[in-house]
C-alpha positions in Angstrom: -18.7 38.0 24.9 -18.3 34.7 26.8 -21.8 34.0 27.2 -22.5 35.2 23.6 -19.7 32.9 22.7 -20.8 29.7 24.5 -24.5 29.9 23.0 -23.1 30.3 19.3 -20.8 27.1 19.9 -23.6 25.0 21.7 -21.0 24.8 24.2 -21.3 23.5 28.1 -21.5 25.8 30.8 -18.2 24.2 31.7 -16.6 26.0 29.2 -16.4 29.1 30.9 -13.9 27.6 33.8 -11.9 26.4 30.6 -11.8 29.9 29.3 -10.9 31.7 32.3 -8.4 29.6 33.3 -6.7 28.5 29.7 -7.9 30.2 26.9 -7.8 33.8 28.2 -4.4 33.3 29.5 -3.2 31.8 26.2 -4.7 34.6 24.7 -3.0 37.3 26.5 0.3 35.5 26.6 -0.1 35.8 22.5 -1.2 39.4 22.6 2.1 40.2 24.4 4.2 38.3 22.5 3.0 39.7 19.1 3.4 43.6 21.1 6.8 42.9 20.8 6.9 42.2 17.0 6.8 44.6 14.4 5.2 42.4 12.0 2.4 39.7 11.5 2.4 37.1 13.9 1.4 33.4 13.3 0.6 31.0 15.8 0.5 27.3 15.0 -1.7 24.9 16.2 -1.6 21.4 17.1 -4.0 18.6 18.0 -5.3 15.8 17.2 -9.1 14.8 15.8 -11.5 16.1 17.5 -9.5 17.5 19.9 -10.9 20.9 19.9 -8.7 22.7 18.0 -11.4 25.0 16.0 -13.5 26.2 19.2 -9.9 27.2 20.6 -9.1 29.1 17.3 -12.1 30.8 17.8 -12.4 31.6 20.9 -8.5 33.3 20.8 -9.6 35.5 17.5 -12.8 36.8 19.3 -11.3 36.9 22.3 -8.0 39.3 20.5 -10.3 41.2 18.0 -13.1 42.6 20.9 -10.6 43.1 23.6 -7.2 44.2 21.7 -9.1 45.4 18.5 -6.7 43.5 16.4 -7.3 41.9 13.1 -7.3 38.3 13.5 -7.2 35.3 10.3 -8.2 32.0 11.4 -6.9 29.3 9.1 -6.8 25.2 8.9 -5.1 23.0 7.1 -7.8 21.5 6.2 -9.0 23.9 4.0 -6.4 22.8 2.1 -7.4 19.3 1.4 -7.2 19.2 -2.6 -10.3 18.2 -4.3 -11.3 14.9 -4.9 -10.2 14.5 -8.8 -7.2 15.3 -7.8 -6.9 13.0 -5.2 -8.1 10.4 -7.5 -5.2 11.5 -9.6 -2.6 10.9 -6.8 -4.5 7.4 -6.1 -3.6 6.3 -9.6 -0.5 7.9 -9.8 1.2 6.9 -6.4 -0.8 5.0 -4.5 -4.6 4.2 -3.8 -4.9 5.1 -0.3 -3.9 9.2 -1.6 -7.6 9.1 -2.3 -8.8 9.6 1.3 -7.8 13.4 2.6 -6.0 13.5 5.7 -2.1 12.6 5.1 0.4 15.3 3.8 0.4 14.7 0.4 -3.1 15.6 0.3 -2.9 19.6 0.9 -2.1 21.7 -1.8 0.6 23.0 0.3 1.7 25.6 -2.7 -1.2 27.5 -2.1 -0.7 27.6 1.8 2.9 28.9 1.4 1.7 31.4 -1.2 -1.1 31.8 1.3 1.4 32.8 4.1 3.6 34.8 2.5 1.0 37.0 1.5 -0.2 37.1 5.0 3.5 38.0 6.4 3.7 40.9 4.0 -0.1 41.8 5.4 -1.5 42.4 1.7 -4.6 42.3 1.4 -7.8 41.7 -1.3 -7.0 38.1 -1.4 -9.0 35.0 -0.8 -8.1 31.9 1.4 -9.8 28.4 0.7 -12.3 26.5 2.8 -13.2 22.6 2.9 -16.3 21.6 2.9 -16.4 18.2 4.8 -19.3 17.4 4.5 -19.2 16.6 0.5 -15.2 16.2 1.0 -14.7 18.8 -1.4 -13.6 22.6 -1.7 -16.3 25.0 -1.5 -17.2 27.1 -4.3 -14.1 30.2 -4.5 -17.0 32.9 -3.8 -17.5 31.1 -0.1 -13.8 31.9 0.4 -12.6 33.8 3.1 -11.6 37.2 1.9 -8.8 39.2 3.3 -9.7 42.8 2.8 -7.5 44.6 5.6 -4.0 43.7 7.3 -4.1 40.9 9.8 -2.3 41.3 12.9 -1.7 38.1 14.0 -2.7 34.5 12.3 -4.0 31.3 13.6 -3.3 28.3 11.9 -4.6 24.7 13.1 -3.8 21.4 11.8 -3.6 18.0 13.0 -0.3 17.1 11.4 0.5 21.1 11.8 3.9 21.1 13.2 5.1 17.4 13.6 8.0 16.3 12.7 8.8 13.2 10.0 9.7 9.7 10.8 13.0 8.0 10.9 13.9 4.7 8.3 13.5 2.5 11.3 9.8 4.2 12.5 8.6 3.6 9.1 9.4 0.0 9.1 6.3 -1.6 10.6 2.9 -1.0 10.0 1.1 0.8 12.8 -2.3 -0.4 12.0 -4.7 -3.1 10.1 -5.2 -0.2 7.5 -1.5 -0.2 7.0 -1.5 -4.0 7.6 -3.6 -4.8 4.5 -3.2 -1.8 2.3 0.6 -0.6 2.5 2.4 -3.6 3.6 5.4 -2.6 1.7 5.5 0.8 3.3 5.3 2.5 -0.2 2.4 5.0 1.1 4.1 5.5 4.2 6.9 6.7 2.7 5.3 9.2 0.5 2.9 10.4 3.0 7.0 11.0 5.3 8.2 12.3 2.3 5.9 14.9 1.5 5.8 16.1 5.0 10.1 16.6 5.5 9.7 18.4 1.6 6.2 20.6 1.8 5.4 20.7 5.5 8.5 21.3 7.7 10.0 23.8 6.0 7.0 26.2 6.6 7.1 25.4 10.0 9.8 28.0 10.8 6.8 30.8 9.8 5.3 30.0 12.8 6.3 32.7 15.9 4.5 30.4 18.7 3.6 27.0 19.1 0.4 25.3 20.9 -0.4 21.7 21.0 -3.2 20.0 22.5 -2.1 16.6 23.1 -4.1 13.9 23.6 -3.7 11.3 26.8 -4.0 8.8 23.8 -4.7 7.6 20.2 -7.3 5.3 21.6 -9.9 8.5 22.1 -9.5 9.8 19.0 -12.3 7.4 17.4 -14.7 8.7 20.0 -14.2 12.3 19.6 -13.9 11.9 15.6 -17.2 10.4 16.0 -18.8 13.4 18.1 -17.2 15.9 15.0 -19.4 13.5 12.4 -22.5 13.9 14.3 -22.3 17.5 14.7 -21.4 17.6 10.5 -24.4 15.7 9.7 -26.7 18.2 12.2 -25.5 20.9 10.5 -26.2 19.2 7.0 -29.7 17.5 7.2 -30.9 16.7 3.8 -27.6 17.4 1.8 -28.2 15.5 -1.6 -24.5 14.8 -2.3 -22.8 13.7 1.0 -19.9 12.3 2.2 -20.7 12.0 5.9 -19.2 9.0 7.5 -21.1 5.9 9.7 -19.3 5.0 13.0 -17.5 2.0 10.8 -15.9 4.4 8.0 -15.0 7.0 10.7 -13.3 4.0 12.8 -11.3 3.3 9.1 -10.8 7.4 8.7 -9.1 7.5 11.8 -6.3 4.8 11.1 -4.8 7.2 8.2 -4.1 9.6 11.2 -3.0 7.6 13.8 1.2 7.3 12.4 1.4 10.7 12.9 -0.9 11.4 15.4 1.5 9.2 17.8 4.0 11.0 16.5 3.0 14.0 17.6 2.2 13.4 21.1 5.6 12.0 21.2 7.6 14.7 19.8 6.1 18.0 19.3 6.9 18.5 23.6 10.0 19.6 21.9 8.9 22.4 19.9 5.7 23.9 21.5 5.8 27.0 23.4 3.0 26.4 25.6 1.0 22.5 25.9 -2.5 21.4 26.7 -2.6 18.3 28.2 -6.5 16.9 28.0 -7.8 13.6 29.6 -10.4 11.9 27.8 -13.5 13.6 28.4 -10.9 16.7 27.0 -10.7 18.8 30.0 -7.6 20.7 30.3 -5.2 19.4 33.0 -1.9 20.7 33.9 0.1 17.3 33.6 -0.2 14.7 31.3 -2.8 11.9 31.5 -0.9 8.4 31.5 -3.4 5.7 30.3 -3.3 4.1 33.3 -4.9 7.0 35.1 
């Protein structure tokens, strides 16, 4: 499976140390945990951009299905991004930066809840959404993922999956030249908070386990963001419409994340089960990397 897994994934041989020591383990410790339920079991997700968040996914769902025979639903958040009239309609409504996906406030996080609790109650003949990121827009509903037998346990991944919202007093100052020149009265700030204490948080408590995979700091975030790119415009040579970003609009992308990004790796210590700490060439180390180190 591993090997199979690896070649599929254009992964290093590296990887396979990672597995065996990490992700198998994770895996296991999830498998036992969800033993002990008697119902569908979600685990949650969180990481940064670019922090390898969908190759973990993955790997745990193959790992669960071929070894445990289980029936496993990989999910993002960002499948959830609405599309980009809608957005547009948020940019005039509320406030221009809602035009770029990213931020709660941009996930049509109605569908997600109605998403979940049709998961819990493990119906079935349903569809869940997928993003296309490469023309920043939904892809067509017959590319969904269909749900056509109970799932056992459900992996959902997001980069603002799981953290909490800001105080008054964090929301103050702006964090960034982004926020510098384009919210310097806090307006989009505060919507973006807003949205995530009203739509997000309360859907944390469906999540059964917790995983983050923090960071050592915001500053690598442009370089791996930058790696994902490159692999999205491999996979999409010759796409007429797209919306593949150059190394400067990537470097802008990543300033919409980096409030709560911080924030995560700051506070979600406090509610994860189980923590990856990576350095910056995203190895898995048992300690957290200062950024002195």
């Amino acid at each position: 499976m591993l090997s199979t897994f690896i070649k599929q994934h254009k992964l290093p041989e590296k990887f396979r140390l990672t597995a065996k020591d990490y992700y198998q383990p994770l895996a296991e410790r999830i498998f036992n945990q969800f033993s002990k339920s008697s119902h569908a079991y979600f685990v949650g997700i969180n990481g940064c951009q670019g922090s390898g968040k969908s190759t973990l996914t993955d790997y745990i769902a193959e790992y669960l299905t071929k070894t445990h025979n289980l029936n496993i639903a990989v999910m993002s958040l960002d499948d959830f991004y609405y599309t980009g009239e809608k957005r547009q309609a948020l940019a005039r409504d509320i406030h221009p930066l809602l035009a770029t996906r990213g931020v709660p406030g941009t996930h049509d996080m109605a569908m997600l809840e109605s998403t979940l609790v049709k998961l819990k109650a493990q119906e079935v003949g349903f569809t869940i959404p997928r993003f296309n990121k490469a023309t920043d827009e939904p892809y067509p509903q017959e590319q969904w993922q269909v749900i056509e037998k109970p799932i056992d346990i459900i992996l959902l991944e997001g980069w603002c999956w799981g953290v909490k919202p800001q105080t008054a007093e964090q929301l103050s100052s702006p964090v960034n030249e982004l926020e510098l020149k384009h919210d310097s009265n806090g307006d989009w700030r505060n919507y973006v908070n807003q949205q995530l204490q009203q739509h997000y948080q309360p859907l944390y408590k469906t999540m059964d386990f917790w995983l983050a995979l923090q960071a050592p700091s915001f500053d690598c975030v442009y370089k791996w963001r930058l790696e994902q790119e490159e692999k999205l415009k491999a996979k999409n040579q010759g796409l007429s419409n797209s919306k593949i970003m150059k190394s400067a609009g990537i470097l802008n992308f990543t300033q919409y994340f980096q409030r709560l990004s911080v924030q995560a790796c700051n506070t979600i210590s406090q509610s994860a089960d189980a923590i990856f700490y990576l350095d910056y060439a995203r190895n898995i180390s048992d300690i957290p990397v200062t950024d002195d180190a």
